[in-house]
C-alpha positions as CSV (number, residue, x, y, z in Angstrom):
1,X,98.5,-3.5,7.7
2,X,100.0,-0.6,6.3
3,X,99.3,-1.3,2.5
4,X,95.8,-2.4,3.3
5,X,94.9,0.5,5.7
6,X,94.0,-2.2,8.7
7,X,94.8,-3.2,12.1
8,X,97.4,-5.0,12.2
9,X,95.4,-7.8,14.1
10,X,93.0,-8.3,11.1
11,X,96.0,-8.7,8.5
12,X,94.9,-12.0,7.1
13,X,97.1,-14.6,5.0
14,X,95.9,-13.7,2.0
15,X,96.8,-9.7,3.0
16,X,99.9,-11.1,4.0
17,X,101.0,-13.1,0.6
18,X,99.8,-10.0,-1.5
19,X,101.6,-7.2,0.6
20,X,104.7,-9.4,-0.3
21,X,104.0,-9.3,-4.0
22,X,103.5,-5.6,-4.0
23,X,106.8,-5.3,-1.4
24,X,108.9,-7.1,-3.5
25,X,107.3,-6.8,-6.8
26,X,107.0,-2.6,-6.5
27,X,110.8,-2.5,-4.8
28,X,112.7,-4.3,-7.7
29,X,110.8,-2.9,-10.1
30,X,108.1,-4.6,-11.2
31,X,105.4,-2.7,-13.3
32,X,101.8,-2.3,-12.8
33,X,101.3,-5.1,-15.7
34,X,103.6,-7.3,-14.0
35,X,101.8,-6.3,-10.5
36,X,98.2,-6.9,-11.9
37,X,99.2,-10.4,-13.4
38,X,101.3,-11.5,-10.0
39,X,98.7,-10.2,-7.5
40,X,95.4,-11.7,-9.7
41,X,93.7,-8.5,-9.7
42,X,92.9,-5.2,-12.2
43,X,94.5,-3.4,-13.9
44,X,93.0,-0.3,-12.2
45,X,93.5,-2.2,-8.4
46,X,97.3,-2.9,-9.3
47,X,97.7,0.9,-10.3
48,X,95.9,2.1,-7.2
49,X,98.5,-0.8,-4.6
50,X,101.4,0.6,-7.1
51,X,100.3,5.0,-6.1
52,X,98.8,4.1,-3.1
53,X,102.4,2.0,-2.1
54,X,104.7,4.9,-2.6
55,X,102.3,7.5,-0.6
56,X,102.5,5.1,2.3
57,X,106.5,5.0,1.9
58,X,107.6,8.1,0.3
59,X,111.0,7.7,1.6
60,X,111.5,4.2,-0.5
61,X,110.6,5.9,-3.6
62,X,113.4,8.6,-3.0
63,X,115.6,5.9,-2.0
64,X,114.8,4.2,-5.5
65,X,115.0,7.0,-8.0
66,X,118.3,8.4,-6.0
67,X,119.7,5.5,-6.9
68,X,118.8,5.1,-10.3
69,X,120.4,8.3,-10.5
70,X,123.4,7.2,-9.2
71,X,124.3,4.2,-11.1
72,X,123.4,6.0,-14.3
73,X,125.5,8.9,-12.9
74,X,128.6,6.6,-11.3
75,X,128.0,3.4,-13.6
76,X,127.5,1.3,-10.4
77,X,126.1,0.9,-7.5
78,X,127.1,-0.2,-3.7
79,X,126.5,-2.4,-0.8
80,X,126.5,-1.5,2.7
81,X,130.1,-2.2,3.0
82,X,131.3,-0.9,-0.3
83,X,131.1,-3.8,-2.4
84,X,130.5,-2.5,-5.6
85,X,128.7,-3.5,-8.8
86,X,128.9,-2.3,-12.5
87,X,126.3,-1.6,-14.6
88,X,127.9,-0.6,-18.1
89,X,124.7,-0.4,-20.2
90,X,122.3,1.8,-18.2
91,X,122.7,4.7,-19.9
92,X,121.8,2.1,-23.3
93,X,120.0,4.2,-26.1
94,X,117.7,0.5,-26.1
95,X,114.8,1.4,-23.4
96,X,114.5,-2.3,-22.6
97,X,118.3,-2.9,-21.7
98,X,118.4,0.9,-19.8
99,X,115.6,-0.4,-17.8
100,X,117.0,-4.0,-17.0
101,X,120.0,-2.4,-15.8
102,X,117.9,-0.1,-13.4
103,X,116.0,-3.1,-11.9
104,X,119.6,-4.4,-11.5
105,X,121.3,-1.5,-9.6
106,X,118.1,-1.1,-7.4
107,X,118.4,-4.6,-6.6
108,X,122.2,-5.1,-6.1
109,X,122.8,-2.9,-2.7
110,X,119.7,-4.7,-1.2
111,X,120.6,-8.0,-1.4
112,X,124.3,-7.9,-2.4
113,X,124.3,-6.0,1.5
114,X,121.7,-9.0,2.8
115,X,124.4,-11.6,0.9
116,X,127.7,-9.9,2.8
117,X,125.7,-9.9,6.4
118,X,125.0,-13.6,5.8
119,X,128.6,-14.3,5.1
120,X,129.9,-12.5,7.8
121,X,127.4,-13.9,10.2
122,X,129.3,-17.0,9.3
123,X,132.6,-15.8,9.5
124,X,131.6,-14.9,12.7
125,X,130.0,-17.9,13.9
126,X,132.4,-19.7,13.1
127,X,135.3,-17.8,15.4
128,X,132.9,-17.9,18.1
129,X,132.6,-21.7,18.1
130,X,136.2,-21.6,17.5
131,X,137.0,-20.1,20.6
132,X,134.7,-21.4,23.1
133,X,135.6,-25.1,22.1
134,X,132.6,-25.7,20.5
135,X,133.5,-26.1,16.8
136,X,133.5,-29.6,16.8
137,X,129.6,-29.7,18.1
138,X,128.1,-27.8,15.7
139,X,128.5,-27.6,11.9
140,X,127.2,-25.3,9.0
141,X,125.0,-27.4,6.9
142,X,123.4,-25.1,4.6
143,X,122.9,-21.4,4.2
144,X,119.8,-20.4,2.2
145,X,119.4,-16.7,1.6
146,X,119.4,-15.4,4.9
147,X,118.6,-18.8,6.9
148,X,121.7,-20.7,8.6
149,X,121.0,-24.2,9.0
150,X,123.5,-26.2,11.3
151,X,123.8,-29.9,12.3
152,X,124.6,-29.4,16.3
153,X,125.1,-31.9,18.9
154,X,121.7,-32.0,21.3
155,X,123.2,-31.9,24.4
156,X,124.9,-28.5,22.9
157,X,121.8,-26.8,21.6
158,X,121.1,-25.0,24.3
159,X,124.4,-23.5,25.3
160,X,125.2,-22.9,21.1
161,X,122.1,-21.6,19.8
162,X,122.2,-18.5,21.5
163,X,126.0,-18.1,20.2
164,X,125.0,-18.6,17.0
165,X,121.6,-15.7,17.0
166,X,123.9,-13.2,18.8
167,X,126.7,-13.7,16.4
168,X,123.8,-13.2,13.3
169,X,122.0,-10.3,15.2
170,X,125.7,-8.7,15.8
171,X,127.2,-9.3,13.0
172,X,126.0,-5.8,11.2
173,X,125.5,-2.9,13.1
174,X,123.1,-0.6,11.8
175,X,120.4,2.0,13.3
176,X,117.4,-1.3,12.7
177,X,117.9,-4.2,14.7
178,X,118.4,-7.5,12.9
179,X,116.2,-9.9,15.0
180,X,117.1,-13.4,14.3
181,X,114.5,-16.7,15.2
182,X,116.3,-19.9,15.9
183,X,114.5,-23.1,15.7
184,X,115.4,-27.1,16.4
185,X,114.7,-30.0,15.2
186,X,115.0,-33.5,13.9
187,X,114.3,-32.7,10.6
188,X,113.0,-29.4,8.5
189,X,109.4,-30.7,8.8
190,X,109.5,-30.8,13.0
191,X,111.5,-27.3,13.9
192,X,109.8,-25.8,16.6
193,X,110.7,-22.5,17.9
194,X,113.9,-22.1,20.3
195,X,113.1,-18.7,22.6
């Protein structure tokens, strides 16, 4: 709603699938080229999504150049919990490697820190199970970015779920909440939504 300059009740789908483009797209660095192409539109529409993007959120385009800055300066960059990674050709004389290595560091705390919540969400998921007995009713099938999927007993679901959202909701603490949606079913295709 913000991007578009609407209520949020008239965000439509299509509103929807392009704020993500220019969300994602604009935060890891894509250009207005890039933007245009991805989002189907001008050249002058991309450039006016791209400016009008960075008015709406001036603090993310500190956040970005500050750490630009940094990796260039420090030659890496950092996750939430200190997990680092190096970047030893961003100060390249080449333009096009310089700038690869800044899409890089600007990407690397956000979802190297999104990649180390996940992991210890199941660290921590898995001690809880562990101590309330319930580890032998509920298994980890798959993790996909930041989705858990696990393969529970039914007559458990109702006394694990919530274990398992508090465990993902708790397992960073930080001044946003982390609000987790759980949902069951049979198969993928049928999950409906566990409140």
């Amino acid at each position: 709603s913000k991007i578009f300059s609407v209520a949020e009740n008239t965000v439509t789908k299509d509103m929807r699938r392009m704020a993500k483009v220019i969300n994602f797209g604009i935060l890891y660095g894509m250009g207005i080229n890039a933007l245009k192409q991805n989002l189907g539109t001008s050249k002058e529409q991309a450039q006016k999504f791209y400016a009008s993007y960075f008015e709406t959120f001036p603090g993310l385009a500190k956040y970005l150049d500050n750490t630009k800055k940094q990796a260039k300066k420090r030659g890496f960059t950092e996750t939430f919990f200190g997990r680092r990674r190096y970047f030893p050709a961003i100060n390249s004389p080449l333009p096009y490697i310089a700038s690869a290595e800044e899409r890089q560091a600007i990407n690397a705390p956000i979802q190297g820190t999104s990649a180390d919540i996940i992991k210890r969400a199941m660290v921590s998921i898995d001690s809880i199970l562990q101590e309330k007995k319930s580890a032998e009713d509920a298994h980890l099938v798959l993790q996909i970015h930041d989705e858990l999927i696990y393969e529970i007993r039914e007559e458990c679901v109702e006394k694990i779920a919530p274990l398992i959202r508090t465990q993902m909701e708790e397992s960073i603490i930080a001044p946003i909440p982390f609000v987790v949606d759980v949902s069951v079913g049979y198969n993928w295709g049928e999950m409906k939504r566990l409140d």
